[in-house]
C-alpha positions, -999 to 999 in steps of 0.1 A, spaced: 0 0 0 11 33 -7 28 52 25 16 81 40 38 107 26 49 141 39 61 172 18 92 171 3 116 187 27 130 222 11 159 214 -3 189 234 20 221 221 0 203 229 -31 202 267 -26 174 294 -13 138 292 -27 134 323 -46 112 336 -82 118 329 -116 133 365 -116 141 374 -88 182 375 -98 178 383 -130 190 414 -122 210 407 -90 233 432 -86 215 460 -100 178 454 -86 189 441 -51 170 468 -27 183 480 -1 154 497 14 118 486 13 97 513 24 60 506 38 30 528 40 24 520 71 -13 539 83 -34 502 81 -12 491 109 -16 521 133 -56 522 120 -76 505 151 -104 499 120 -77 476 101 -46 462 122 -63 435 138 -88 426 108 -88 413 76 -61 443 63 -33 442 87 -34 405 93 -29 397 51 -6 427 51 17 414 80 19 382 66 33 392 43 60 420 54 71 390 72 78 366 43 95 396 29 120 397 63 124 363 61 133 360 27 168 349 18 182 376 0 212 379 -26 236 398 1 227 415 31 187 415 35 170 452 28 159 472 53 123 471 63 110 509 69 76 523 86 67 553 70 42 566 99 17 589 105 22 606 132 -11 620 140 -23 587 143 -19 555 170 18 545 170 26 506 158 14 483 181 47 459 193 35 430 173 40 453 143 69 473 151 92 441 153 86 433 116 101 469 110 141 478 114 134 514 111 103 535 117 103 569 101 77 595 93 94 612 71 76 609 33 98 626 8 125 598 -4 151 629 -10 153 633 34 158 592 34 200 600 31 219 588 4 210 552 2 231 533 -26 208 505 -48 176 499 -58 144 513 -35 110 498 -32 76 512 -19 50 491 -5 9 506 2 -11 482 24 -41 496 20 -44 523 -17 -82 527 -9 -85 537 26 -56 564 32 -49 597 14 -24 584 -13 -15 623 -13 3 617 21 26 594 4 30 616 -31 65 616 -30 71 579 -29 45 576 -57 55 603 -78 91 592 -79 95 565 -107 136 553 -98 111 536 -68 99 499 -74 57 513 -63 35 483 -54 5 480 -38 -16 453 -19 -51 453 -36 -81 442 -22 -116 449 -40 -135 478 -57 -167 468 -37 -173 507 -34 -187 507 -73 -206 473 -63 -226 494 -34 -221 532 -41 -257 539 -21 -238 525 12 -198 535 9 -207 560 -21 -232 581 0 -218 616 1 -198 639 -14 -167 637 6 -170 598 1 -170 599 -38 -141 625 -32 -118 604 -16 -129 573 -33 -119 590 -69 -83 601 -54 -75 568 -44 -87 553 -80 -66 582 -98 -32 578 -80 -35 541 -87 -20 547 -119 14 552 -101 21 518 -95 41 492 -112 29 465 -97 -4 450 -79 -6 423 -54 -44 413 -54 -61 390 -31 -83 370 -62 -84 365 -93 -122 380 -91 -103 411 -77 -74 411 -104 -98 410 -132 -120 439 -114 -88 462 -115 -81 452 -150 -118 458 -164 -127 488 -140 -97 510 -137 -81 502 -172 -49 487 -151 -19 473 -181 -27 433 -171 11 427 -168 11 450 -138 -15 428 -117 -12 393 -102 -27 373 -75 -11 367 -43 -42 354 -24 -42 355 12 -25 334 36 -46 312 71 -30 325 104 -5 294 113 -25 298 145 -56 284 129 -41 259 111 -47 223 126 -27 208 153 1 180 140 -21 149 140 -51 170 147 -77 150 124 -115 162 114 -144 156 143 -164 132 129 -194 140 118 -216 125 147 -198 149 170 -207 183 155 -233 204 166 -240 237 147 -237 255 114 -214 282 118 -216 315 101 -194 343 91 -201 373 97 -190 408 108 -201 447 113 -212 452 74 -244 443 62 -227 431 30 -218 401 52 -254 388 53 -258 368 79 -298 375 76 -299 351 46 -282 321 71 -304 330 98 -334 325 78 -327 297 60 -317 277 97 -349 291 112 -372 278 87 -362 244 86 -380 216 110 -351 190 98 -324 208 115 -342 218 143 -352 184 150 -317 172 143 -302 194 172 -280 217 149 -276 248 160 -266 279 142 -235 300 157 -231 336 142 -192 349 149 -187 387 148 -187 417 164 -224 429 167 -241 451 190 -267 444 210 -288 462 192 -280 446 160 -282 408 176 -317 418 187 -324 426 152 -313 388 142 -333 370 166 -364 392 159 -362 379 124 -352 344 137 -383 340 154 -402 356 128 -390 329 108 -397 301 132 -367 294 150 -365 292 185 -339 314 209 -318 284 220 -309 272 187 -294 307 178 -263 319 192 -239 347 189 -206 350 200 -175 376 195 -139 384 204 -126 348 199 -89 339 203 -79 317 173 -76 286 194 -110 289 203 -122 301 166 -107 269 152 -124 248 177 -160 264 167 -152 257 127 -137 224 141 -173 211 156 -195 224 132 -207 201 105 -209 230 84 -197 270 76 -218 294 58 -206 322 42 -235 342 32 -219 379 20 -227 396 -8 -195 406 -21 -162 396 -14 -127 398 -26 -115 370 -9 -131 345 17 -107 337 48 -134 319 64 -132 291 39 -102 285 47 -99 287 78 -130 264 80 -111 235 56 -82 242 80 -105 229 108 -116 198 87 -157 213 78 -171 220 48 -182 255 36 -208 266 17 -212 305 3 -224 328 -19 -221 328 -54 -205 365 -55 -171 377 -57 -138 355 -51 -161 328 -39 -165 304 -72 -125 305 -72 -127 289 -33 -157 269 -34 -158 253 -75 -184 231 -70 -220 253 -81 -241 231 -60 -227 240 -29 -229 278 -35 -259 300 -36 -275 334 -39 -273 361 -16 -314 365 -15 -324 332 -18 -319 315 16 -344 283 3 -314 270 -15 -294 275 16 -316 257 33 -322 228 13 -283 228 8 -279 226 49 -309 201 52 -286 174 26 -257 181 49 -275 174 79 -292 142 67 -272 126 39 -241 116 56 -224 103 20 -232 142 7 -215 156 38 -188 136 37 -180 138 0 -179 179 7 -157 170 32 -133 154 13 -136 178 -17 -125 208 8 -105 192 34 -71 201 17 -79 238 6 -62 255 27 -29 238 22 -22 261 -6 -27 291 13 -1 289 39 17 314 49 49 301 34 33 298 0 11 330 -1 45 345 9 62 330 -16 34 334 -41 36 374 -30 77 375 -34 73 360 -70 47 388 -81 65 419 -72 101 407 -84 84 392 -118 74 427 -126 104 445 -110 114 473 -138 147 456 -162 178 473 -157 211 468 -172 238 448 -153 265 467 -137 299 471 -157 312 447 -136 295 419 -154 307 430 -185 342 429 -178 362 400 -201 375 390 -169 358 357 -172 334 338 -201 298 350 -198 277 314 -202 241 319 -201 224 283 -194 184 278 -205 172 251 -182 146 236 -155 160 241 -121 148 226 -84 123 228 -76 112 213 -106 103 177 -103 128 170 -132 155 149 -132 172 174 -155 168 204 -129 186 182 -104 213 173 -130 217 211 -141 218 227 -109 244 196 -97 268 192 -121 269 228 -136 282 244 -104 324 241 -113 317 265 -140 306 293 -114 344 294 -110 352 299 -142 325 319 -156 299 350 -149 274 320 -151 234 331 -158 211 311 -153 174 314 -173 148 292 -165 109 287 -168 109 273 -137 83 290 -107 101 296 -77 134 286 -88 160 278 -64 191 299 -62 227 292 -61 255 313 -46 281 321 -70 254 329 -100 260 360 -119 218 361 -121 194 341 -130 163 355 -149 131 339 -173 140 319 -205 119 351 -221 146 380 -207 171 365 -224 157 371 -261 174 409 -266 206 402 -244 218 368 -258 248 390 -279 259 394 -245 275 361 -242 303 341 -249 282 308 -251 245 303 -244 236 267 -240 198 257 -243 191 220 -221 168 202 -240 146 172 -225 116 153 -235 88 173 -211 67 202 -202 99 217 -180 119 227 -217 87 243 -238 102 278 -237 137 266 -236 132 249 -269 115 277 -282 140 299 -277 170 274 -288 145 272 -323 141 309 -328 180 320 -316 201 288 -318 233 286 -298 247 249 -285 221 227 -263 230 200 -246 198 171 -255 197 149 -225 171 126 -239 174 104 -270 141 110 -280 117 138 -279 86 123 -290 69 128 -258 79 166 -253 59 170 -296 30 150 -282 24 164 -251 35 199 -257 31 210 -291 5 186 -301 -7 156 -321 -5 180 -354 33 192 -348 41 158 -337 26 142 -369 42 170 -392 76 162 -375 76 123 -380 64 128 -418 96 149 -424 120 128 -405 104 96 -417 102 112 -454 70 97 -462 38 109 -445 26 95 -410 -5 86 -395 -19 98 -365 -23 66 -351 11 50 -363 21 79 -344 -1 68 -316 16 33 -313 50 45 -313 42 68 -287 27 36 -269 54 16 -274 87 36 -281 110 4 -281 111 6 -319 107 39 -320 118 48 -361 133 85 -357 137 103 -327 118 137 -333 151 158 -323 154 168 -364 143 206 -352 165 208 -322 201 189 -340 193 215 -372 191 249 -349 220 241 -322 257 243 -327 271 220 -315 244 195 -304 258 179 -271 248 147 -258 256 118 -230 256 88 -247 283 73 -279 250 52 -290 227 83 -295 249 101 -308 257 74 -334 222 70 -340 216 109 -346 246 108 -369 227 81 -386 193 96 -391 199 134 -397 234 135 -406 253 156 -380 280 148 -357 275 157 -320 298 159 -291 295 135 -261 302 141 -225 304 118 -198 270 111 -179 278 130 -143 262 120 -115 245 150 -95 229 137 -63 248 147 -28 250 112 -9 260 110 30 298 105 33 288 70 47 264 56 30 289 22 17 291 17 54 270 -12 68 260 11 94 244 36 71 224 11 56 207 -2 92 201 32 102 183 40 69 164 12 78 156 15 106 143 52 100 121 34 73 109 8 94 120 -24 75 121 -53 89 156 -68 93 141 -101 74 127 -82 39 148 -78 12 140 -48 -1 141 -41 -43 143 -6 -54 131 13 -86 144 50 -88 125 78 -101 94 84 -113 72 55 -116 60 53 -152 57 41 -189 90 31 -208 108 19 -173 102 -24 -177 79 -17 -144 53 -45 -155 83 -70 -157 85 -62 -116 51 -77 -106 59 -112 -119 96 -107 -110 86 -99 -70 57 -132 -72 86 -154 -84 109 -139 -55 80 -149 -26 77 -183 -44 113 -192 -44 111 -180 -4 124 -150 -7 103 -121 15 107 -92 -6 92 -56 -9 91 -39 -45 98 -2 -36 86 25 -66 109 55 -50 92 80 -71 61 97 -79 38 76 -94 21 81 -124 -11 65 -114 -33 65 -146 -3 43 -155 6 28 -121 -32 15 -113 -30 -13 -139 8 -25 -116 -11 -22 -89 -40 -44 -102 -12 -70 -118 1 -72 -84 -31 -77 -65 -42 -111 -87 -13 -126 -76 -19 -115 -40 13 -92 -38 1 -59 -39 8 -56 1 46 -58 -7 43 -30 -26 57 0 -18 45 34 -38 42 71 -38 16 92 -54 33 126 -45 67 138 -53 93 119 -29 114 139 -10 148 140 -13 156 124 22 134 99 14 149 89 -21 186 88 -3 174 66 28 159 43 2 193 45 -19 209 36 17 188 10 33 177 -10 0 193 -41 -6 187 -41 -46 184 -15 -73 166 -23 -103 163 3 -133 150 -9 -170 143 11 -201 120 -4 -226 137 18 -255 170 15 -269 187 46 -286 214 53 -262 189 66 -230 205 72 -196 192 67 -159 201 97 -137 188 68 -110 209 37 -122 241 66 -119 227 68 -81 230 38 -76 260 34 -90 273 60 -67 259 45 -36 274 14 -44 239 -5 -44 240 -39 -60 217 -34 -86 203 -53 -120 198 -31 -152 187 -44 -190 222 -47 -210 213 -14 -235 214 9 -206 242 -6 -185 265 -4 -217 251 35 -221 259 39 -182 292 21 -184 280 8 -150 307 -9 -129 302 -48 -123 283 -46 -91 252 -40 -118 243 -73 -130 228 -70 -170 198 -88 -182 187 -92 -217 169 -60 -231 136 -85 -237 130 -82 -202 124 -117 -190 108 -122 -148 125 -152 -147 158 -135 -156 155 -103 -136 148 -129 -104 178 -149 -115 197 -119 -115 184 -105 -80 195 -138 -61 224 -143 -77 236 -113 -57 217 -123 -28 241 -155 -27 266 -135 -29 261 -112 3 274 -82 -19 241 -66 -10 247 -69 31 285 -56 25 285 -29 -3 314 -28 -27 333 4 -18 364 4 -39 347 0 -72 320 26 -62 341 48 -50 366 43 -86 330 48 -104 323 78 -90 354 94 -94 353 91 -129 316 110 -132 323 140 -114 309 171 -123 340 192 -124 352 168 -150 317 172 -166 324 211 -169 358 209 -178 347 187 -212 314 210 -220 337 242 -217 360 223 -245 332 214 -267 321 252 -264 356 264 -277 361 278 -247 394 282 -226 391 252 -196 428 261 -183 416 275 -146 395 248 -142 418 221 -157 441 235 -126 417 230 -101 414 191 -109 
């Protein structure tokens, strides 16, 4: 059965988490100062609510973002006519000031940023310099234009509309906008005529302090005892609608359920409610209002409710959705506003003015238990993406995505050293060829002004960089360099890098020997069927296309006709496909060793390593334990296993088939299925998330056998066979692949046909021979020696015509 998995941990060796752009223009863009508006944080209206709680979530992700260098300086601009910051706002700040003119801020060396927390509550006039002055970075958190939704309530008067139409006209200062939906992004876009490419959506984050407990799991449904309702001072919020459609209904009222209104109302105002409660037919006990809730005890009322109703009619964003999936209970709200974008499902939404739907909608919770729990289910993850790690993240992303371009300083365009400008996926990309890239490329940061461009969200970065930017920023500077190298592979993760390498050229390193996957999936059954009629020089069928996609053992041409034509030189990893491309189109390439990129622990040949490992994994001291690297799918001899591991029981052998990768499971259901008719599916071992890199590294360490297969046979590679290698795991490879690898004899070869019987053969052959109990050290340690990344460099910088001598000396 599959294990219960937990996120991948971040990974530390790897480099910081930052944006796509966010050192693109390193030197030049770094700020040193971010200045904050500051007025929603001293406003008693707006610190505690909905406004200073989003906007001091995310100050803080700024202040503990890993910056490039020493970390800006956060500033307070401050009004001093109003409330000074209260202490749990203050210590986000290093400097409060209440100076607004940039020109008294000193002389302050680097880039400058601006943030507003709130542009349509406070006189943007107060802050005029920091707008008007266009060397500042101006962005602006933006929540919704609900003032041209209701301009009878917040519209009324004169002095309203004023202020209202100030605020909308120094908008137009800004370059960039951090808004809380995408109903609110599109508002701003439609309404107020912002440029799209200025806008994006940070959403906002749940307080960790109503996030659940570790181990905290739902109440079950027998246990909860009201509807809960979100609500608040302003009738937008709506709560009539809930208390109507709870009062009218018999079912819940005979079914115990309660309704529990959260908010600060008056007296006056609750009176109102239960006159209309009873009018209704509700009774006084079953209605209940309470306010001023710590978040402890706010989780607990979401957490015992069978059911959150969020009955406003507008919004720009919902919190209370989220917090209420944080508690484990389902919400149901109001088709207005941000809501569709939190709550997808139409049936569990209604309108504003019709609390019969509610009701009925309240009355299937209450009595169908499979509707209530299927809800459940549906929601009970939501708020996992809006932590405040990611909405953080999310918020970094935005601002530095649309950061103004400016040119690096002279000190990158010295001649001191090569300029190399690499196109490729990066971590955290769940790519084998962002692992390899960011690995074995590193050398070259000590030899070159290395630049990095990637189409990769939230890629990780290295120190020792000269920047790293988008694959698009690289179009009108690529004269620039002294070499620009596009990595091509066979997904989603190189769409824009191939793009560019078709459009612009330069030398690309292909790291798979086909690419028929990448046409397919990517540019689509048309391209892909244009593509193999020109290689194939005939025409080509959709569906012969079809079957070679299904079964690429044969596989006539290798779609990489458009990629071999446009680079110079085309680079690739294995003597076989470069034979074969030399075959079908014509062109010699150059080959470099295969390096392998994973960091391993120091010990992991040691015999202690490997009982440690297991014991961390909890396996048995009796189970031999067979290990697939990588991600579980198509073209990896993974239907050869099942068989393989039913053979293995037979001949007496306990055994556990590990898949140490994520699983592809519209592919992996059918192994799953194979291994259940033979009653083996409960030695199985599989993942259907992304496997964290400790994980993948105990399993390298406490398995006993590796086994990695490939079903095609033009020269292919196995970044997870080269682990394997590495770790000095006894493992059992088909004989194509093994010769490609030049894998060490500690890798036993069976015949590329793929036979059970021979795989199982293979695996206790090496089980006689204890090699899997005391690991073989001195050829794993000669092995890796001869793949190591600086080696790796030192051969691309030769192939590239460029001058290796510095790091020839360092070898």
């Amino acid at each position: 059965m599959p294990p219960e998995t937990k996120p991948a941990a971040p990974a530390c060796s790897r480099g910081r988490p930052i944006s796509v752009l966010s050192e693109a223009l390193m030197s030049a863009t770094h700020p040193v100062a971010i200045y904050v508006d500051a007025r929603a944080l001293q406003d008693p209206d707006y610190r505690f609510r909905g406004i200073g709680q989003h906007a001091s979530s995310l100050l803080e992700a700024l202040r503990r973002r890993s910056w490039n260098g020493p970390r800006p300086r956060l500033i307070a601009v401050v009004d001093v006519a109003r409330e000074p910051l209260h202490d749990q706002h203050r210590r986000i700040f290093d400097e409060v000031t209440s100076r607004t003119s940039p020109s008294n801020m000193g002389s302050r060396k680097g880039a400058v940023w601006y943030i507003t927390l709130s542009p349509m509550t406070h006189d943007p006039v107060w802050a005029r310099h920091f707008l008007e002055d266009t060397s500042i970075y101006r962005i602006c958190l933006f929540y919704d234009l609900i003032q041209l939704q209701y301009p009878e309530r917040y519209l009324a008067n004169a002095k309203a509309r004023t202020e209202f139409l100030i605020c909308l006209s120094w908008l137009s200062r800004y370059d960039a906008f951090a808004a809380i939906s995408q109903f609110t992004a599109d508002e701003l876009i439609a309404r107020v005529k912002v440029p799209a490419g200025k806008v994006f959506v940070s959403h906002v984050a749940v307080r960790q302090s109503l996030e659940p407990e570790v181990n905290e799991a739902p109440l079950p449904r027998s246990e909860r005892r009201w509807i809960v309702v979100a609500g608040g001072g302003d009738p937008r919020k709506n709560v009539e609608c809930a208390i109507r459609a709870h009062a009218r209904s018999a079912k819940l009222a005979e079914a115990g359920i309660k309704l529990v209104i959260f908010g600060n109302y008056p007296e006056t105002m609750r009176a109102e409610f239960r006159s209309i409660y009873a009018e209704e037919g509700g009774t006084f006990k079953d209605l209940q209002f309470l306010a001023h809730q710590t978040d402890s005890e706010l989780h607990n009322i979401y957490r015992q409710g069978l059911a959150t109703v969020v009955p406003s009619r507008a919004e720009g964003f919902s919190i209370p959705i989220i917090e209420s999936s944080a508690a484990g209970t389902p919400a149901l709200a109001s088709d207005v506003g941000a809501h569709p974008e939190l709550i997808r499902d139409a049936a569990w939404r209604f309108d504003p003015d019709d609390p019969e739907k509610l009701q009925a909608q309240l009355e299937k919770l209450a009595l169908d238990p499979v509707a209530w729990t299927e809800l459940q289910t549906e929601q009970r993850d939501l708020w996992q993406g809006y932590r405040e790690r990611i909405i953080g993240q999310r918020f970094i992303d935005g601002i530095l995505e649309r950061q103004p371009a400016q040119l690096p300083s002279a000190a990158v365009l010295r001649k001191a050293k090569p300029k190399i400008a690499i196109l490729t996926p990066l971590p955290p990309a769940h790519s084998g060829v962002a692992d390899y890239s960011a690995y074995t490329l590193r050398p070259l940061k000590a030899v070159a002004d290395l630049h990095m461009f990637t189409q990769t969200p939230g890629a990780f970065w290295e120190e020792g960089w000269a920047g790293l930017g988008r694959v698009s920023d690289l179009k009108f500077r690529s004269d620039r360099f002294d070499a620009v190298i596009s990595i091509a592979g066979n997904s989603d993760h190189h769409s824009e890098i191939i793009d560019y390498l078709l459009e612009n050229g330069g030398a690309c390193i292909a790291h798979d020997a086909r690419q028929l996957d990448f046409y397919m999936h990517v540019k689509g059954a048309q391209k892909t069927v244009e593509l193999a009629s020109a290689e194939m020089g005939r025409p080509v069928s959709l569906s012969e296309v079809t079957t070679w996609l299904q079964n690429q053992r044969n596989l006539p041409v290798l779609f990489l006709s458009e990629i071999v034509r446009a680079a110079n030189p085309t680079i690739v990893h294995s003597p076989k496909t470069a034979d074969i491309i030399e075959q079908l189109y014509g062109t010699k390439v150059k080959v470099l060793p295969f390096a392998q990129y994973r960091d391993l622990p120091a010990d992991i040949l040691e015999t202690s390593c490997r009982e440690s490992a297991r014991r961390k994994l909890g396996i048995p001291s009796d189970e031999v334990v067979l290990t697939t690297f990588g991600a579980a799918g198509a073209t990896k001899g993974l239907e050869a296993l099942i068989p393989t591991l039913g053979m293995l029981h037979r001949w007496g052998v306990k055994a556990r088939l590990v898949f140490c990768g994520e699983a592809q499971m519209g592919f992996f259901q059918h192994i799953i299925d194979a291994a259940t008719r033979i009653d083996i599916e409960p030695y199985l071992t599989y993942f259907d998330k992304p496997v964290s890199e400790e994980t993948y590294v105990d399993y390298l360490a406490a398995s006993d056998i590796g086994i990695q297969l490939r079903e095609y046979f033009m020269g292919g590679l196995s970044g997870a066979l080269n682990d394997c290698i590495a770790a000095g795991l006894p493992s059992v490879a088909n004989t194509h692949l093994a010769e490609a690898m030049n894998a060490p004899g500690y890798v036993r070869r069976v015949p590329d046909g793929l036979s059970p019987v021979l795989i199982a053969e293979a695996v206790m052959e090496l089980l006689e021979q204890g090699i899997h109990l005391r690991r073989p050290a001195e050829q794993a340690r000669a092995a890796h020696a001869e793949r190591q990344p600086k080696e790796y460099c030192r051969q691309l910088l030769a192939a590239l015509g460029i001058d290796a001598g510095a790091l020839s000396a360092n070898r």
